[in-house]
N, C-alpha and C positions, 0 to 999 in steps of 0.2 A: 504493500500500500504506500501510494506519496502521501507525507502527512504535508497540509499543507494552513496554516496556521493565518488567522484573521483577528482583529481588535473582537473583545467581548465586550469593551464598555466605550463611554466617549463618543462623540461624534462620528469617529473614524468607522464604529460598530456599523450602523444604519449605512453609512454610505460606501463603506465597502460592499456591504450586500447587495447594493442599488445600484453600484458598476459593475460589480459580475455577473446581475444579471440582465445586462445591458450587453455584456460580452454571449451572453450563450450560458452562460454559467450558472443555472440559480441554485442555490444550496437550500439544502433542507435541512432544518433544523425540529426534531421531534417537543423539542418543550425548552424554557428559556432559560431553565434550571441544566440540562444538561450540555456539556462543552465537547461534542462530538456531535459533528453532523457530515452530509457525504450530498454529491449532486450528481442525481441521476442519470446524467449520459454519459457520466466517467466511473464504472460502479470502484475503478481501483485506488481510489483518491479519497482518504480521509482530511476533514474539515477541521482544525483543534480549535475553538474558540479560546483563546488567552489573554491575558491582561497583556494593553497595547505596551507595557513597563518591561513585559518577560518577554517580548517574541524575540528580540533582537538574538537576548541570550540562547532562548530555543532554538534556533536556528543555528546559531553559532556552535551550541553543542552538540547538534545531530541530532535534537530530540523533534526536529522539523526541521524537511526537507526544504522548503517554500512559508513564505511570510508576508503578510502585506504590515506596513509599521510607517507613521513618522520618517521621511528622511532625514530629520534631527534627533530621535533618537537614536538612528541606527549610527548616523556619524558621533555620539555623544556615547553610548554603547557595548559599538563592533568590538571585539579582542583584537588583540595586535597582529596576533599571528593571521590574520584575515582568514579564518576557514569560514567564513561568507562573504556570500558575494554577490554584489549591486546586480542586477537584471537590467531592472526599468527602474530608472532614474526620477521620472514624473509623469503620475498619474493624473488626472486631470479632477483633484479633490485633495482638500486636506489641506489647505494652501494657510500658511502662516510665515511670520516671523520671530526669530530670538533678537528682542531686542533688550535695550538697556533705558530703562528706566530711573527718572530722578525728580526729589521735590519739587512742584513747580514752582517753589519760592526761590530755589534758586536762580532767579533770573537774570546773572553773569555767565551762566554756563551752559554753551550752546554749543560746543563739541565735544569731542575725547580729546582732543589740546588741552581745552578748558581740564577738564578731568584729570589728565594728567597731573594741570600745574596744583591742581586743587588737590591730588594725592600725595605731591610733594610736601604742600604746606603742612598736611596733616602729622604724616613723618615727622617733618620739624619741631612740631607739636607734641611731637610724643602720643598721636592720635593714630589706630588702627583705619585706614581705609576699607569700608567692608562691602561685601556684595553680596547678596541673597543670591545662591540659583540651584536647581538641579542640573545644570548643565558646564559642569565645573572644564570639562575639558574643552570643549566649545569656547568656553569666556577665556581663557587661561590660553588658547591661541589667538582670541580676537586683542583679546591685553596684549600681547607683544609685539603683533603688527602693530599696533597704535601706539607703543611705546610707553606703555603704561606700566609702570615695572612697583608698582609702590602699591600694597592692594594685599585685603584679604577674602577667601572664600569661604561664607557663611553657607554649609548644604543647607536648603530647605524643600520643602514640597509642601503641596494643596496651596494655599491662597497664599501667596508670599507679595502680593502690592502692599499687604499691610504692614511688612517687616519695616520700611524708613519711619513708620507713623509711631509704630509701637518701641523704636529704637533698638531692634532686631539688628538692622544692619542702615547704612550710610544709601545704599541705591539698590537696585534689583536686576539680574536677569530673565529676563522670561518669553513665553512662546505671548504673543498678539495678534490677534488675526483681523480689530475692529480701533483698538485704540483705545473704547468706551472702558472698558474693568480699571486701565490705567489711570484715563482721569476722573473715576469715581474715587478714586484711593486718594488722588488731587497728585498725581506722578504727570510727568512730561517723557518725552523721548527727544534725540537731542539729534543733528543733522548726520552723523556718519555712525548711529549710533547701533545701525542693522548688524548685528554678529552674525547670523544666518537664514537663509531664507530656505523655506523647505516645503512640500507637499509628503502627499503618498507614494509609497515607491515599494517596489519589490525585491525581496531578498533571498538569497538562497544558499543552502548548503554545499560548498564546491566537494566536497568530499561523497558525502552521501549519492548527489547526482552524479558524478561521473563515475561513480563504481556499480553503478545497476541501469544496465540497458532498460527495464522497464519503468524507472520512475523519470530516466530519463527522457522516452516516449509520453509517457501523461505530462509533462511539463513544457516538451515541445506543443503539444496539443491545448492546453490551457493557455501559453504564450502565443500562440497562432491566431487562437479565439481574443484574443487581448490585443495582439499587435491588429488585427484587423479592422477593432474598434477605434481605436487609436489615428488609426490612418482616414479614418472616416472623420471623425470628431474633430479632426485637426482642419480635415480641408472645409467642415460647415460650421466650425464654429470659431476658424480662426487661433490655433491655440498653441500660440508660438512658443510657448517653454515646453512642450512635450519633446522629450529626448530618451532613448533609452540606449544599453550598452546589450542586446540581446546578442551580440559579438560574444559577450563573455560565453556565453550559453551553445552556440556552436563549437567554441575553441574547447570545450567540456565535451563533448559529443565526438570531436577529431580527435581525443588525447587517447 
């Protein structure tokens, strides 16, 4: 069986299942209680419903072959050793940003310049620079291209805009998809202050796929039904950020 692993909660849940079965693909799922479901033109294809938090790692560990997830969690995530591996890069769903978030009373600070100079002073100060996020490795690459070197990271999760109000931490990273939660909290975002932009995207286990001709065929067969959609959606709807790396996916199939 390909196990092939989708969000059980979150946004991502409802609208994954609204693009597969748009591809061809509708899954059946018997009750909402249980995290196994299968789609009936592929009878060799298990469906794992998981928290959108663990697929990356399932995947990563063989415990799923295939994965739909966050392209910001999977680059926030992935293991080093890369035994996964990108498919399709953007889905045409999911679409967010990690951005950086800050009080809007600071109103001298309108870049990561600014930020910078403001992490300096603090240092001086003898003051910790802090930043709320779960996306520690994310922020901790976007910090050294901007040259932000003075900085500390506060892990959090669930509603973290509250962390400047409640003095949690100094500023926030986070996913935004509207802008609205941020300045309900009374936070701003500041001109260069995008650390990653991301959608849905497909992930897969290079190990597991290349070592069994048969999960290798149901996954050429699911990415066929998928890339076909794709090619469609893009010419009637215009949808210039679709890209994917289905390269990877043949060079698996050659090895």
């Amino acid at each position: 069986m390909l196990r092939f692993a989708i969000p059980s909660d979150g946004q991502l849940y409802e609208n994954s299942l609204d693009f597969l079965k748009e591809c061809g693909l509708i899954v059946k799922r018997t009750s909402s209680r249980k995290y196994i479901g299968y789609i009936e033109s592929l009878p060799n294809v298990e469906i794992l419903f998981q928290r959108t938090a663990d697929i990356t790692s399932k995947v990563d560990e063989g415990n799923s072959d295939l994965g739909i997830v966050g392209l910001d969690r999977y680059q926030e995530l992935k293991m080093q050793d890369e035994a996964s591996l990108l498919i399709i890069e953007a889905l045409p769903y999911g679409n967010c940003d990690l951005v950086l978030g800050i009080p809007d009373s600071w109103i001298d600070v309108i870049s990561t310049a600014d930020l910078a100079d403001l992490s300096s002073e603090f240092r001086t100060m003898g003051r910790q620079f802090r930043i709320a996020t779960k996306y520690q490795r994310l922020v901790e690459d976007f910090m050294l291209t901007k040259g932000i070197n003075y900085y500390t990271l506060i892990s959090a999760s669930g509603a973290i805009e509250a962390a400047p109000a409640i003095g949690f931490a100094d500023i926030i990273a986070d996913i935004s998809s509207s802008g609205v939660t941020l300045k309900e909290n009374k936070l701003k975002t500041i001109q260069d202050g995008t650390i990653f932009s991301s959608q849905a995207c497909i992930i897969g286990n290079m190990n597991s796929l290349s070592s069994n001709p048969n999960k290798l065929k149901q996954t050429n067969i699911i990415l066929n039904k998928i890339d076909a959609y794709l090619d469609n959606f893009k010419r009637t709807n215009k949808y210039n950020s679709y890209s994917h790396l289905l390269s990877n996916l043949r060079d698996l199939k050659d090895a």
